[in-house]
C-alpha positions as a Markdown table, in Angstrom:
| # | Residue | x | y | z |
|---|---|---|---|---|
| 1 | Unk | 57.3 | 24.4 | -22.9 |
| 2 | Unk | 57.6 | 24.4 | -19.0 |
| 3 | Unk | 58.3 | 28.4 | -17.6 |
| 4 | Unk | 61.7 | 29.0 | -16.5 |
| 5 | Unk | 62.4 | 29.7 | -13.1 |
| 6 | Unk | 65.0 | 32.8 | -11.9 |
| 7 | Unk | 67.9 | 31.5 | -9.3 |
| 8 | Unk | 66.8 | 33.0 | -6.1 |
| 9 | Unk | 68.3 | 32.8 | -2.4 |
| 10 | Unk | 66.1 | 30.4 | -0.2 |
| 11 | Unk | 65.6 | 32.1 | 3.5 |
| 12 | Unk | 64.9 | 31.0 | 6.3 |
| 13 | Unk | 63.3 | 31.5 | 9.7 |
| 14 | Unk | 65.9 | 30.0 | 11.9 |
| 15 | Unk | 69.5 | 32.5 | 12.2 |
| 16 | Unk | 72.5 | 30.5 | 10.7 |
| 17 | Unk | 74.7 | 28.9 | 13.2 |
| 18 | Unk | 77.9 | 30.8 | 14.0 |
| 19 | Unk | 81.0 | 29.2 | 12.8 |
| 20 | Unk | 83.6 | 30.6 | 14.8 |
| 21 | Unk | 81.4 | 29.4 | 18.4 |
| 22 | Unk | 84.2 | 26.3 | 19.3 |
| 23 | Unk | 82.1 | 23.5 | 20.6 |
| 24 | Unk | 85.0 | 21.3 | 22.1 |
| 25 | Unk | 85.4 | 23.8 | 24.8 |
| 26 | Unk | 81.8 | 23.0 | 26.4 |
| 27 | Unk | 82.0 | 19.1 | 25.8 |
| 28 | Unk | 84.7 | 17.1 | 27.1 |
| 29 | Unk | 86.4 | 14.3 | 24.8 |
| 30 | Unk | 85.5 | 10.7 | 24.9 |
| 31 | Unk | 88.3 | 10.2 | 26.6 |
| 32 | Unk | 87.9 | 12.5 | 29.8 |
| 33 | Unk | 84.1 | 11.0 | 30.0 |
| 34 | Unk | 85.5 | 7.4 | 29.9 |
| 35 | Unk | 87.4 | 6.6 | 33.3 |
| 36 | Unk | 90.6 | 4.5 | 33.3 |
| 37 | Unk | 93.3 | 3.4 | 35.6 |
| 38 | Unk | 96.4 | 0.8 | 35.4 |
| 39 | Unk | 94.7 | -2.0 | 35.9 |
| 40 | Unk | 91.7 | -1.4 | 33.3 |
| 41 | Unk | 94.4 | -0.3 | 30.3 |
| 42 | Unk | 96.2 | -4.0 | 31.5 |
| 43 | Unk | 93.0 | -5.7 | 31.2 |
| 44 | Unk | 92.4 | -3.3 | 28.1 |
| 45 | Unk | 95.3 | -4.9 | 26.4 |
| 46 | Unk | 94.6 | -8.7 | 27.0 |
| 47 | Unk | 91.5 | -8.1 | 25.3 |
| 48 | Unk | 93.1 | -6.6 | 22.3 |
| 49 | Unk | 95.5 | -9.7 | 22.4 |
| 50 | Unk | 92.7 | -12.5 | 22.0 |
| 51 | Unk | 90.8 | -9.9 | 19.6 |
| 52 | Unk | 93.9 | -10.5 | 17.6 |
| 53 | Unk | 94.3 | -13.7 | 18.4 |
| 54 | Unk | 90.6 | -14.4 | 16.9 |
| 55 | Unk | 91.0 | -12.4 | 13.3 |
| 56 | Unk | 94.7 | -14.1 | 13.3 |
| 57 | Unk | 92.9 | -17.7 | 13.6 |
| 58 | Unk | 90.2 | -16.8 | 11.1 |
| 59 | Unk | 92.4 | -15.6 | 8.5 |
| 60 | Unk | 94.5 | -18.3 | 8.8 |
| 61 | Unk | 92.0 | -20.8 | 8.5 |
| 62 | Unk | 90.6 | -19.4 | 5.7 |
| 63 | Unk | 93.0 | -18.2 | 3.6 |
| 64 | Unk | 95.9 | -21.1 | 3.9 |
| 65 | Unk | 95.2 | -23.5 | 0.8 |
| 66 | Unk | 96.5 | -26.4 | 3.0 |
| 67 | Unk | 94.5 | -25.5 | 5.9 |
| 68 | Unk | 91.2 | -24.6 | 4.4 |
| 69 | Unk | 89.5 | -27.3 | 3.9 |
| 70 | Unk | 91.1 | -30.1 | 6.4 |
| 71 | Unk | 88.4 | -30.5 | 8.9 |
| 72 | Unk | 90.7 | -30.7 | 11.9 |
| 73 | Unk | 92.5 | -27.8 | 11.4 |
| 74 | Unk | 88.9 | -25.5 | 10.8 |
| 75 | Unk | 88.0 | -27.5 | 14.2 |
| 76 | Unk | 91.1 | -26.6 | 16.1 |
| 77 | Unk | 90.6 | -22.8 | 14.5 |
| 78 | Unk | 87.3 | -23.0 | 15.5 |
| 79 | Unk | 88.1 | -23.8 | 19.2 |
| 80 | Unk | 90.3 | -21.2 | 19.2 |
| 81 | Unk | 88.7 | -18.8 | 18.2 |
| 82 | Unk | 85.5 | -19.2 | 20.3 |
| 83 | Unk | 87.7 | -19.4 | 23.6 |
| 84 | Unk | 89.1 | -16.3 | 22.4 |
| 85 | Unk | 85.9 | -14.8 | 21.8 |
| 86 | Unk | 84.3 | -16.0 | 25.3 |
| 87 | Unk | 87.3 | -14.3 | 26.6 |
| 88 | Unk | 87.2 | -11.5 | 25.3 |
| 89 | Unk | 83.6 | -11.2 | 26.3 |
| 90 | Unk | 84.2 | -12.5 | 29.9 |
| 91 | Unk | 86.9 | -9.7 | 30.3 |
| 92 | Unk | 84.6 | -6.6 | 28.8 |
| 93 | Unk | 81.3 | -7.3 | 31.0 |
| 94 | Unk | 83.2 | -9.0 | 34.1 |
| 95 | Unk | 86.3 | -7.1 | 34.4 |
| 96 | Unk | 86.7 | -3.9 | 32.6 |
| 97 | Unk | 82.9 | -2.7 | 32.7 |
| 98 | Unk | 83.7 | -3.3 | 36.8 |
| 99 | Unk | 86.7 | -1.5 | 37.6 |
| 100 | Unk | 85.0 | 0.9 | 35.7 |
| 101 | Unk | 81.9 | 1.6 | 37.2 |
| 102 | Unk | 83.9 | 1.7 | 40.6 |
| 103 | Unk | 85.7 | 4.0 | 39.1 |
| 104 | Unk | 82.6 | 6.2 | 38.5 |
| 105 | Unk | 81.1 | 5.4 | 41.8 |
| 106 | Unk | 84.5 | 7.1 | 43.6 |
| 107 | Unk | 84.5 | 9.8 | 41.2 |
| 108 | Unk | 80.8 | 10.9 | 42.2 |
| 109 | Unk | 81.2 | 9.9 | 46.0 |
| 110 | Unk | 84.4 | 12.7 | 45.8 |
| 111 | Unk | 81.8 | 15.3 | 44.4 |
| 112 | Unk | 79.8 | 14.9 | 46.5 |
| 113 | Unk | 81.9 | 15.1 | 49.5 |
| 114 | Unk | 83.4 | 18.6 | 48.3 |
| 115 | Unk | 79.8 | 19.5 | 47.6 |
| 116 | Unk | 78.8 | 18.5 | 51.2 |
| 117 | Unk | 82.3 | 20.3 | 53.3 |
C-alpha cells in the first residue's frame, strides 16, 4: 500500500505577479508600431484582392465536379492562381515593405531632428 500524501500549498521563491499592473499602457498596439499611409492601405487592398482571387481559383477548381478533373480548366486555374500569387508577392516585398520602411526612415529622421533643436 503506497502512503498517502496530505494536500499542501506549493510556495515559491519568486512573488506572484500583480494582476491589476495594466500592461497595454507601457506597450503600444501592433498597430501604432506598424506605419501606414494612403498609398500603403491602397496597395494593402490589391493584395487582399489577388489573395482572394487565389483561394476563389483554387476552390473553384477543386470543388466544381465539371471542372475538376478537365485538364484545361486545372491549367487555366493554375495560371491564375500563380500570377496571382507572384503578385501578391511582388506587391508585399517591392511595394508595401518600401513605402514602409520610408515611412520609418522619416519617422526617425523627425526624432531626431527634435532631439537635435
Amino acid at each position: 500500500m503506497k502512503p498517502k500524501r496530505e494536500a499542501g500549498e506549493a510556495t515559491s521563491s519568486k512573488p506572484a505577479p500583480s494582476k491589476a499592473k495594466d500592461d497595454t499602457k507601457t506597450r503600444p498596439s501592433w498597430r501604432e508600431a506598424v506605419p501606414t499611409s494612403p498609398e500603403i492601405k491602397q496597395w494593402r487592398t490589391i493584395w487582399w484582392v489577388l489573395f482572394g482571387l487565389m483561394i476563389v481559383t483554387w476552390a473553384t477548381v477543386q470543388f466544381v465536379p465539371g471542372l475538376r478533373g478537365d485538364p484545361q480548366a486545372e491549367s487555366i486555374g493554375m495560371g491564375v492562381l500563380t500570377a496571382a500569387f507572384f503578385g501578391t508577392m511582388y506587391i508585399e516585398f517591392g511595394k508595401i515593405r518600401r513605402l514602409r520602411k520610408e515611412l520609418l526612415e522619416q519617422a526617425q529622421s523627425s526624432k531626431k531632428k527634435k532631439g537635435a533643436s
